[in-house]
C-alpha positions in Angstrom: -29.7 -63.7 -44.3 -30.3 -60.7 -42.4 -29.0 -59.4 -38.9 -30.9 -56.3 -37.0 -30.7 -55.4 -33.5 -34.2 -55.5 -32.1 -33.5 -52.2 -30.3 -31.6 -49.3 -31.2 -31.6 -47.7 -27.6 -30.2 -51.0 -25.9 -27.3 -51.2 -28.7 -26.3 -47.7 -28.1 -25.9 -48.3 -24.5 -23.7 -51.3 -25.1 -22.1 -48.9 -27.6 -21.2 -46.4 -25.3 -20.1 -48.9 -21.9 -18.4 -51.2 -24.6 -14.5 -49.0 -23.6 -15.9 -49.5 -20.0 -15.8 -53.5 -20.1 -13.0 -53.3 -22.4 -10.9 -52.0 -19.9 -12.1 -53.8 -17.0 -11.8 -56.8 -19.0 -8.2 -56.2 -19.3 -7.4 -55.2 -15.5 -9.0 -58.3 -14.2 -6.8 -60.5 -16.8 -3.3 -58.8 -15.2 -4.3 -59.7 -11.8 -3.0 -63.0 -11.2 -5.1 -63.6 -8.2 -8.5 -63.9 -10.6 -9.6 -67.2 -11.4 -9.6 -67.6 -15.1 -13.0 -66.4 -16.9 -15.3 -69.1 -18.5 -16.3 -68.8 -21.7 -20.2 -68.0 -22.3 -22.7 -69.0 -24.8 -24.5 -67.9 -27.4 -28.6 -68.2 -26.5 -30.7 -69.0 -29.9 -34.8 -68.8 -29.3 -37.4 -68.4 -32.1 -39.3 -65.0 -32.5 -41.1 -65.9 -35.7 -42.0 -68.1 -38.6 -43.2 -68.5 -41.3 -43.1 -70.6 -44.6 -39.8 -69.1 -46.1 -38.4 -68.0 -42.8 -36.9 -68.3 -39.3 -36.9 -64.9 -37.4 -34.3 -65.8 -34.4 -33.2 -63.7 -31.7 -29.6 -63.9 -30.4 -28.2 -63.3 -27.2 -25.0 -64.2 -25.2 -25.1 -66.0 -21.7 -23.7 -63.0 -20.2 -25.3 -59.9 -22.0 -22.7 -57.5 -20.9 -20.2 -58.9 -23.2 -19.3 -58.3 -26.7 -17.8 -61.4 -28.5 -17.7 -63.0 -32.1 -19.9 -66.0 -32.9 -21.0 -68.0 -35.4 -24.5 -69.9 -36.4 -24.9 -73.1 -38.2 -28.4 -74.5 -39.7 -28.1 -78.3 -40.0 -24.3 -77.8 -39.4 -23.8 -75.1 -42.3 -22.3 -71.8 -41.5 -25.0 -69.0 -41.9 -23.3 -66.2 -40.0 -20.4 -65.3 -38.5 -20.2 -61.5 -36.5 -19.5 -59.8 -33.7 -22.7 -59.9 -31.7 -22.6 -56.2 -30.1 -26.3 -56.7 -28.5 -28.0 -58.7 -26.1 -30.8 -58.7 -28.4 -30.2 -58.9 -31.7 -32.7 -60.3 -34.5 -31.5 -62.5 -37.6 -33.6 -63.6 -40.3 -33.0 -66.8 -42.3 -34.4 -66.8 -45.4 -35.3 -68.6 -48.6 -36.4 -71.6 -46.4 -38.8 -74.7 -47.7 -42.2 -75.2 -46.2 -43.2 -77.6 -43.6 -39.2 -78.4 -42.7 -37.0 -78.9 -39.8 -34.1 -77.2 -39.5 -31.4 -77.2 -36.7 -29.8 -74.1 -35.5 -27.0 -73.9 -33.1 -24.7 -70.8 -32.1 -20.9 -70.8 -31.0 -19.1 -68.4 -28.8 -15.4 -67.8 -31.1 -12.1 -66.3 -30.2 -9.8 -65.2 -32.5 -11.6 -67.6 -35.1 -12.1 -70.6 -33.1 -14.8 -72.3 -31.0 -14.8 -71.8 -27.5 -18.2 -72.7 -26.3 -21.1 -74.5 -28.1 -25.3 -73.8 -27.5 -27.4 -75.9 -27.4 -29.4 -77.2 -30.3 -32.4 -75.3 -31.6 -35.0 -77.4 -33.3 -37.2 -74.9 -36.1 -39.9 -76.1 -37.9 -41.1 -73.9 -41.0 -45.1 -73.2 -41.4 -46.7 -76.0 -44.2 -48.5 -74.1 -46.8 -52.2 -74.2 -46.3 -55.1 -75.1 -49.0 -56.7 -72.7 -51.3 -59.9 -75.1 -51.5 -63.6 -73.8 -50.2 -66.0 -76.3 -49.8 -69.0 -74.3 -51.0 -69.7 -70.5 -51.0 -73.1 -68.7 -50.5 -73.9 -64.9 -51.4 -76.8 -63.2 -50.1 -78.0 -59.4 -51.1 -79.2 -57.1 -48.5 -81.8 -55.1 -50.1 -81.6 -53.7 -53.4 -79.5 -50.6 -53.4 -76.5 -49.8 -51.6 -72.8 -51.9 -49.7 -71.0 -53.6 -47.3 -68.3 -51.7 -45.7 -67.1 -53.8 -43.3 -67.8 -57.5 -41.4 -67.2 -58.7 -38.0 -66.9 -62.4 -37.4 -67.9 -63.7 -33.9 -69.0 -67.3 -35.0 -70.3 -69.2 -37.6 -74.0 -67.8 -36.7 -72.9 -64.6 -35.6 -71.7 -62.5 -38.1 -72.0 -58.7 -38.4 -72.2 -55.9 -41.4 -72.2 -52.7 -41.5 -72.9 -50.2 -44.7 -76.0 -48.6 -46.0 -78.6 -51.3 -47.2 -82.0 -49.7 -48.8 -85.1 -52.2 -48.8 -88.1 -51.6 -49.9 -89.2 -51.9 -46.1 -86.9 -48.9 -45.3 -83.5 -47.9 -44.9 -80.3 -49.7 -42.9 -77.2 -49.4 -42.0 -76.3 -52.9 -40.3 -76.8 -56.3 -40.1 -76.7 -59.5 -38.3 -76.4 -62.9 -39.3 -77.8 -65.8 -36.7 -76.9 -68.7 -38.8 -80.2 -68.8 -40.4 -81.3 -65.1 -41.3 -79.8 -61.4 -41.7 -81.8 -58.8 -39.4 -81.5 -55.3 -40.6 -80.4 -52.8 -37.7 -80.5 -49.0 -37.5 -77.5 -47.7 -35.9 -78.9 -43.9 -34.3 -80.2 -43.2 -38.1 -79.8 -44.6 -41.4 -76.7 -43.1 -42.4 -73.8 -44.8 -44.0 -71.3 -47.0 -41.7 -67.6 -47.7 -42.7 -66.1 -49.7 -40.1 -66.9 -52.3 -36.9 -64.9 -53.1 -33.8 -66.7 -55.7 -31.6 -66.2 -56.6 -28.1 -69.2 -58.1 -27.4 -72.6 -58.2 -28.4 -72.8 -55.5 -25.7 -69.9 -53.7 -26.6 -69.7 -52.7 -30.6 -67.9 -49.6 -32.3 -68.9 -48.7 -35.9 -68.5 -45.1 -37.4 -70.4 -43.2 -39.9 -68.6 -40.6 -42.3 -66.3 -39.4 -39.3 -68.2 -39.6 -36.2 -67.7 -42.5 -33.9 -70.8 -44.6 -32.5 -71.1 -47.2 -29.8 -73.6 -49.7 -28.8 -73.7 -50.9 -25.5 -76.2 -53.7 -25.4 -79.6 -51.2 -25.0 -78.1 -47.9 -27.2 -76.7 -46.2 -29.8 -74.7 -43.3 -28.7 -72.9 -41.0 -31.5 -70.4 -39.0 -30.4 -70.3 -35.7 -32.3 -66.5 -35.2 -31.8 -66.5 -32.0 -34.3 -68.3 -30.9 -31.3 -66.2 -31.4 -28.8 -63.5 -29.2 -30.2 -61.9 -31.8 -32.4 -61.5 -30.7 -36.2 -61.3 -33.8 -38.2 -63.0 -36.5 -40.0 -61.7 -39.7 -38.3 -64.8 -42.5 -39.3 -62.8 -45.1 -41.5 -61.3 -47.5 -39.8 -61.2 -48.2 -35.9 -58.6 -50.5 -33.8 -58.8 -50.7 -30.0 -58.0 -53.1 -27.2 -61.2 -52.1 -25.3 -63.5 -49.4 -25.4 -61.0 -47.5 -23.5 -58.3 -47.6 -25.7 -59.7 -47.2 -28.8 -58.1 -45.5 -32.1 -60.5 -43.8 -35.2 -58.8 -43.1 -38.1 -60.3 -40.9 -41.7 -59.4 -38.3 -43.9 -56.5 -36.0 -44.1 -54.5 -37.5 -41.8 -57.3 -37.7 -39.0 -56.0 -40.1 -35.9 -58.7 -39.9 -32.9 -57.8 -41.6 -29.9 -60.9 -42.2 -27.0 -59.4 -43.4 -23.4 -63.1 -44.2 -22.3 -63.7 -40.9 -20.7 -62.6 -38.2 -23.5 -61.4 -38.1 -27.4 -58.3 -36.6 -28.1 -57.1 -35.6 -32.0 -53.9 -37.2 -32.5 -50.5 -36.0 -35.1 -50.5 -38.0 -37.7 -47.8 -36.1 -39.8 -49.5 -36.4 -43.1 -53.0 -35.2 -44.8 -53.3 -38.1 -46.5 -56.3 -40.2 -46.1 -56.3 -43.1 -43.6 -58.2 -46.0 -44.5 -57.5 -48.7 -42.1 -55.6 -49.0 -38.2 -54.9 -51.9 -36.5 -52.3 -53.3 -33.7 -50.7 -55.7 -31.8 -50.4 -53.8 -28.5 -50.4 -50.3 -27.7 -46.8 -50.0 -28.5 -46.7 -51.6 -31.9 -49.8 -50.0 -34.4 -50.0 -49.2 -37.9 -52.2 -46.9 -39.8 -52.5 -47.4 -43.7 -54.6 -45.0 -46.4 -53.8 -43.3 -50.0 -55.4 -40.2 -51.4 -56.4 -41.2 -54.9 -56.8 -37.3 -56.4 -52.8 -36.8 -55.3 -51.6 -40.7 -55.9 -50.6 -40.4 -52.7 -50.3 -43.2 -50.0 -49.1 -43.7 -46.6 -48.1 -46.4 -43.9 -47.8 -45.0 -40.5 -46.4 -46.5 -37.0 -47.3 -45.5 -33.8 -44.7 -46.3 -30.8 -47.0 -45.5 -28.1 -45.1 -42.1 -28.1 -45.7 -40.5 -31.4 -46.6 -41.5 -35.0 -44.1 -41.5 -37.7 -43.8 -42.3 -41.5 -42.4 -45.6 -42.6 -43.6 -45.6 -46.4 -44.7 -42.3 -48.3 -45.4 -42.4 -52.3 -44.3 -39.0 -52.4 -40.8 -39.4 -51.4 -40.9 -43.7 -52.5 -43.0 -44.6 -54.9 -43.8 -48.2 -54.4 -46.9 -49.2 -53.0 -50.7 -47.8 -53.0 -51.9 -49.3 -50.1 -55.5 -49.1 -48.7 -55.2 -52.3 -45.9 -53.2 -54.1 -44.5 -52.9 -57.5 -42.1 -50.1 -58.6 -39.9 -49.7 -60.5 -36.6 -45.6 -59.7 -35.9 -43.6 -56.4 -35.8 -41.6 -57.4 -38.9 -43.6 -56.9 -42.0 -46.9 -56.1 -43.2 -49.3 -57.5 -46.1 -50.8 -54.7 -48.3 -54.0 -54.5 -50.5 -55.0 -51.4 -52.8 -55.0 -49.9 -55.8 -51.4 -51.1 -56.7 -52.1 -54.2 -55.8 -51.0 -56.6 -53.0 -47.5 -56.0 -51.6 -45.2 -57.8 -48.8 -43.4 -55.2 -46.7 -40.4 -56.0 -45.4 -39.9 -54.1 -42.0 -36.7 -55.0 -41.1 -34.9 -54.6 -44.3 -37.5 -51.6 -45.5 -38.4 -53.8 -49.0 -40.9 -54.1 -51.1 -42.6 -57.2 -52.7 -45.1 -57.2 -55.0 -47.2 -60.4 -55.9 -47.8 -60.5 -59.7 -49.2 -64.2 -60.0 -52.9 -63.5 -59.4 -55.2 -61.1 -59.7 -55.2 -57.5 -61.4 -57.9 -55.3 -60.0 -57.7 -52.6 -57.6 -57.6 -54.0 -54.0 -59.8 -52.9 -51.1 -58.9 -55.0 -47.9 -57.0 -57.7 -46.4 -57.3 -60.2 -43.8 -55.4 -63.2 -42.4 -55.4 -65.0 -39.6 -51.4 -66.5 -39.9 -49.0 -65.7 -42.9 -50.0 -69.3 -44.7 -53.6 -67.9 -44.5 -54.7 -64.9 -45.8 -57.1 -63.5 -47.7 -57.7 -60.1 -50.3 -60.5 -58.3 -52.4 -61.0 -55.9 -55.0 -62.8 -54.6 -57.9 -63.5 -57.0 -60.7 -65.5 -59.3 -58.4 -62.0 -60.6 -56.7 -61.3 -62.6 -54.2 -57.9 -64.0 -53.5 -56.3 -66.3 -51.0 -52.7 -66.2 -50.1 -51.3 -70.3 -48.6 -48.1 -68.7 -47.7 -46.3 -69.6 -51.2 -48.9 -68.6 -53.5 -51.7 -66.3 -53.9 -55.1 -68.1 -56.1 -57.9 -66.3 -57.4 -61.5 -68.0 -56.6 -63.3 -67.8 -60.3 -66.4 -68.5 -59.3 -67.0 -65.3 -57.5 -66.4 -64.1 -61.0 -68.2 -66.4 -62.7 -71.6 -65.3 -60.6 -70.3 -61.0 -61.0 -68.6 -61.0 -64.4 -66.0 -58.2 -63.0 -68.8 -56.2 -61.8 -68.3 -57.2 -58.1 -66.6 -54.4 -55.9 -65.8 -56.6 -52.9 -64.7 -54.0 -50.5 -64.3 -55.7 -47.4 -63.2 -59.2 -45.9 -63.0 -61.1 -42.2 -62.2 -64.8 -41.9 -61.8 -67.5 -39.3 -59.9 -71.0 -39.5 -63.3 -72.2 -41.0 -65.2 -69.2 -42.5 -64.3 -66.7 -44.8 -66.8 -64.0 -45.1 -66.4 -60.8 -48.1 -68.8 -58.3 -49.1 -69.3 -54.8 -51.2 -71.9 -54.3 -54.2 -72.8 -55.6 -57.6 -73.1 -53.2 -60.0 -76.7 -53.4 -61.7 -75.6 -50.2 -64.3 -77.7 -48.2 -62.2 -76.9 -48.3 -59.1 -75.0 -50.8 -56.4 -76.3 -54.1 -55.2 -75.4 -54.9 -51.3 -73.8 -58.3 -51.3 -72.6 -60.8 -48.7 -70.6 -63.5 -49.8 -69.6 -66.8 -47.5 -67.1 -69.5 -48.2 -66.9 -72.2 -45.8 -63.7 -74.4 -45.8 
């Protein structure tokens, strides 16, 4: 069981008026002309959940108080505390999958109920299947990788790397359900990343230069140029093309507002691999700098950037990716493995029951449904209990298969990278439909 306030600004203010009330509190009780004060009650709603967990927020009826309460699941006491916040978070833990629960909060005074909440109905998420009905792989000419995918559909589907055929050199792809076409974006040289809008509206970088495509061109933007002295063209998270974020080596965090790019502190000079957020307030940057064994997870406020996880100072995690869809944790991929990080409490997980390569990326699309890569052809899938390691992708790539990337849907799940031949790396696209 854990309690947090969800805000550390709004508990300080109720910190410092707390004497204020206090008092008042007390003059309005001697005056005998006051009708008597009902009692409030305590407000439960659900912020979160997953298969081990319900992430409720607490309030009282009237938020200006301070008063002692107690919660119950299924008529058990979980908690009892002064509630000091009109927004505070609790976390129930150690939950069973596909369960309902019921949740109710009381209003105490010196240790007894006064008011009663209404019921709260909680149903944990049901772990989801492992299976894949079939998978198919496909090479992309015979030297080269895949960097990165974009999933639109089922028959549109999107690579980017550096694919050599013997019809010439490429550096993307597209997928129509039937065929891959091999694109030039502006020249042949390498991409690392994609961020699609539309099919008229598509970021992809080369090694640290952004490039857009806006339905007729390419347009590189040579940001060196422009006065900005970094190397931000690994990963790229945006909510539209003018609000978009580029992130790369030492540190680099480039942000574009649709008119102008503007070079961003990032607090470290280790490299960033990977960016991604829920809104322009909540973003996380991830990346590790294998010559120094160092690593990095970085948040971003909407004000400034700050450090939540630094190998230097911590040494936990080496993390390269990540995937979330809350503010509370993060799921990690490198090259110590996959790793739950707990937000709230600041802890660390690590998932020991399959695989043991070095991990590249991550991608889920709920926390029962996630999947990871690595080196040793692996390619994982997390149900929101346990984590299973597809053999067949090793079976066709002995554990020469660096899968360096990974997108899925609710039906698709699409990874790529390069086979290793001995000489030289084989561009490989590999599709599992569910």
């Amino acid at each position: 069981m854990t309690l947090k306030p969800k805000a550390i600004v709004k508990i300080a203010l109720n910190v410092i008026l707390l004497p204020g009330i206090i008092l008042l509190a007390i003059s309005c009780k001697e005056c005998p002309t006051e009708p008597e004060e009902k009692p409030g009650k305590v407000i439960l709603s659900t912020v979160y959940i997953t298969t081990r967990a319900v992430y409720l927020e607490l309030s009282l009826s009237d938020s200006a108080k301070t008063a002692d309460i107690r919660l119950e699941r299924d008529s058990t006491v979980i908690l009892e505390t002064t509630l000091r916040s009109a927004d505070t978070l609790v976390i129930d833990d150690s939950l069973q999958a596909g369960k309902t629960y019921s949740y109710r909060g009381y209003l105490l005074e010196k240790g007894k109920i006064q008011s009663s909440g209404e019921i709260l109905p909680v149903t944990t998420m049901d772990t989801t299947s492992h299976a894949i009905a079939y998978w198919e792989i496909d090479t992309l000419g015979y030297r080269g990788e895949v960097n990165d995918i974009w999933i639109v559909s089922e028959n549109n589907i999107w690579v980017v790397g550096e694919f050599v055929t013997d019809s010439g050199e490429f550096n993307a792809a597209r997928w129509d359900g039937n065929k891959w076409t091999l694109l030039q974006a502006v020249n042949t040289a390498k991409l690392y990343s994609i961020y699609y809008f539309s099919d008229n509206d598509i970021w992809v970088t080369s090694f640290g230069l952004p490039i857009h495509w806006d339905g007729s061109v390419w347009t590189l933007y040579h940001i060196q140029n422009m006065g900005i002295d970094v190397s931000a063209g690994f990963g790229i998270w945006g909510t539209s093309s003018s609000n978009m974020y580029f992130v790369g080596l030492d540190g680099s965090i480039v942000h574009y507002n649709g008119s102008s790019f503007v070079k961003m502190t990032s607090g470290t000079t280790c490299d960033l691999d990977d960016i991604y957020g829920l809104d322009n307030k909540h973003i996380w940057a991830v990346g590790s700098k294998t010559g120094e064994f160092q690593s990095v997870i970085l948040f971003y406020d909407g004000r400034e950037w700050t450090t939540l996880h630094d190998t230097q100072t911590e040494n936990f995690c080496y993390s390269n990716s990540f995937w979330t869809d809350c503010p509370y944790f993060l799921f990690l991929n490198g090259g110590s493995g996959r790793y739950f990080f707990d937000m709230v409490k600041h802890e660390y997980k690590k998932y020991y029951e399959a695989g043991s390569w070095y991990g590249y990326a991550i991608d889920g699309i709920a926390y029962n449904d996630i999947f990871a890569t690595g080196m040793g052809s692996e390619v994982l899938h997390y149900n929101g209990s346990t984590w299973y390691l597809y053999p067949e992708i090793g079976d066709r790539f002995e554990t020469y298969g660096h899968i360096k990337c990974v997108k899925m849907t609710s039906d698709l799940v699409v990874a790529g990278g390069f086979y290793y031949t001995g000489l030289y790396g084989l561009p490989i696209i590999i599709r599992g439909y569910r």
